[in-house]
C-alpha positions in Angstrom: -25.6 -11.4 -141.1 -24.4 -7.9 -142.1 -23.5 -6.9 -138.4 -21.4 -10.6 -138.3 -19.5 -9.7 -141.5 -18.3 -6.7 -140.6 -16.8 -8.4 -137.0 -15.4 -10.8 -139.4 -13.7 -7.9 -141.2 -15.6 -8.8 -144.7 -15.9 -5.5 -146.4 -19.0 -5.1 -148.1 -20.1 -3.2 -151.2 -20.6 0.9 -150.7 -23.2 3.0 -153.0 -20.8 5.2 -155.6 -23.1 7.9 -155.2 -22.6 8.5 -151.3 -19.4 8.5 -151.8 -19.1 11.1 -154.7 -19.5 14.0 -152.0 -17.1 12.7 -149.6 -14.6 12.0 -151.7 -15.0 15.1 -154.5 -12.0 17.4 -152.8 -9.5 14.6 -153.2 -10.8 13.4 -156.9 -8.5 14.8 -159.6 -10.0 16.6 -162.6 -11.8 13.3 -164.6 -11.7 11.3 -162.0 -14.6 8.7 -161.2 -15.4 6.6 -158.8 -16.1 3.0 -160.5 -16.5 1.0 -157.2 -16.3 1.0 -153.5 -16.1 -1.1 -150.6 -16.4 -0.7 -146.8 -15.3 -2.2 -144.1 -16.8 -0.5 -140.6 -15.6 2.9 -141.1 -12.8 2.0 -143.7 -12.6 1.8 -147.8 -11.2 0.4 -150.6 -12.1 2.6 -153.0 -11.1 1.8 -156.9 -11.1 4.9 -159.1 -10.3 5.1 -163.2 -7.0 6.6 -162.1 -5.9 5.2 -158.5 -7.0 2.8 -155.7 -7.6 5.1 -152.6 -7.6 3.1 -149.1 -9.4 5.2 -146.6 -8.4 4.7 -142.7 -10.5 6.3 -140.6 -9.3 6.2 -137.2 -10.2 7.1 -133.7 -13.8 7.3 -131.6 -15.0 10.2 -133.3 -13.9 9.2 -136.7 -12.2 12.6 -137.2 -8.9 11.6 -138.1 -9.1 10.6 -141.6 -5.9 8.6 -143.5 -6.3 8.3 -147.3 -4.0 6.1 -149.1 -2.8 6.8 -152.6 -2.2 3.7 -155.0 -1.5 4.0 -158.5 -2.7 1.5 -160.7 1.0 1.9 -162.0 3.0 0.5 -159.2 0.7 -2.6 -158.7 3.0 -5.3 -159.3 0.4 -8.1 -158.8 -2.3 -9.5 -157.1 -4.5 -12.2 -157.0 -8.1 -13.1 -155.9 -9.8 -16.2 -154.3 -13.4 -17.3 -154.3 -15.4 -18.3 -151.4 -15.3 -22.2 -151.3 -18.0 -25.0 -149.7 -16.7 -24.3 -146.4 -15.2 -20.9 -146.5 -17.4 -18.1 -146.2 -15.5 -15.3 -147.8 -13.5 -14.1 -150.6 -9.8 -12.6 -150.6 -8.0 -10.5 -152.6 -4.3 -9.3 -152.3 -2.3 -6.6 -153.8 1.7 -6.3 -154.1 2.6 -2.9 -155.0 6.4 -2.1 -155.9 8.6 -1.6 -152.9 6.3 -3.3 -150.7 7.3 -7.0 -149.4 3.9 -8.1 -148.1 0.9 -7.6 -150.1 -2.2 -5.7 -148.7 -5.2 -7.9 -148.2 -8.5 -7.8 -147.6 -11.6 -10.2 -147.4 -14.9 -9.5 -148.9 -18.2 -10.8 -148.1 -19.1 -14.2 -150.1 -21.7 -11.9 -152.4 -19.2 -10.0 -153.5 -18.7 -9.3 -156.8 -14.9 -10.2 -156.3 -14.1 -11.2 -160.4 -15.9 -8.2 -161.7 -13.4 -6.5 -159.1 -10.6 -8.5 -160.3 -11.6 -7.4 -164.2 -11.6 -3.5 -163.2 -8.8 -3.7 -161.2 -7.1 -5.8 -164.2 -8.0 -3.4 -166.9 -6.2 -0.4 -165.2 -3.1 -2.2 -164.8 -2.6 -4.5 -168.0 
């Protein structure tokens, strides 16, 4: 089911730990990873200062993009559950300046309230 989500494009949970190396030369002094997700090679990755989207593009995976979100210029965003019939959860993101919002579906498993509340206490 794992292999199916991901060709769905449902991101999955990432361990913070493996992700502490990789992502140590971009942290900021007191930064912390609180939570991760992946999405094939991809990441949403929600720190206690900043949401950093990770693009990783090409064959090799060398090219690297990382995206830089301050919890200050989220605007809004909402989430929505999985339902009966729908498989997945959703969770979008308007951040000033921006007229569409970025989105991106999680797994049904997901956590997606607990990632609503983190996201929610860095930017109310």
């Amino acid at each position: 089911m794992a292999l199916f989500d991901k060709l769905m494009g449902n991101a999955s949970s990432v361990n913070i730990d493996e992700l502490s190396a990789e992502f140590a030369p971009i942290l900021v002094q007191g930064e912390v990873i609180e939570s991760a997700f992946a999405v094939f090679r991809d990441k949403w990755v929600f720190t206690n200062k900043r949401l950093i989207l990770l693009d990783i593009q090409g064959l090799t995976g060398s090219k690297r993009e990382y995206m830089t979100i301050p919890y200050r210029s989220v605007d809004r965003f909402c989430i929505e559950t999985a339902g009966t019939l729908d498989d997945d959860c959703e969770m979008k993101i308007w951040i000033k300046g921006m007229a569409e919002p970025l989105e991106k579906e999680f797994k049904r498993n997901t956590d997606i309230k607990g990632l609503q509340r983190a996201l929610a206490s860095h930017i109310l």
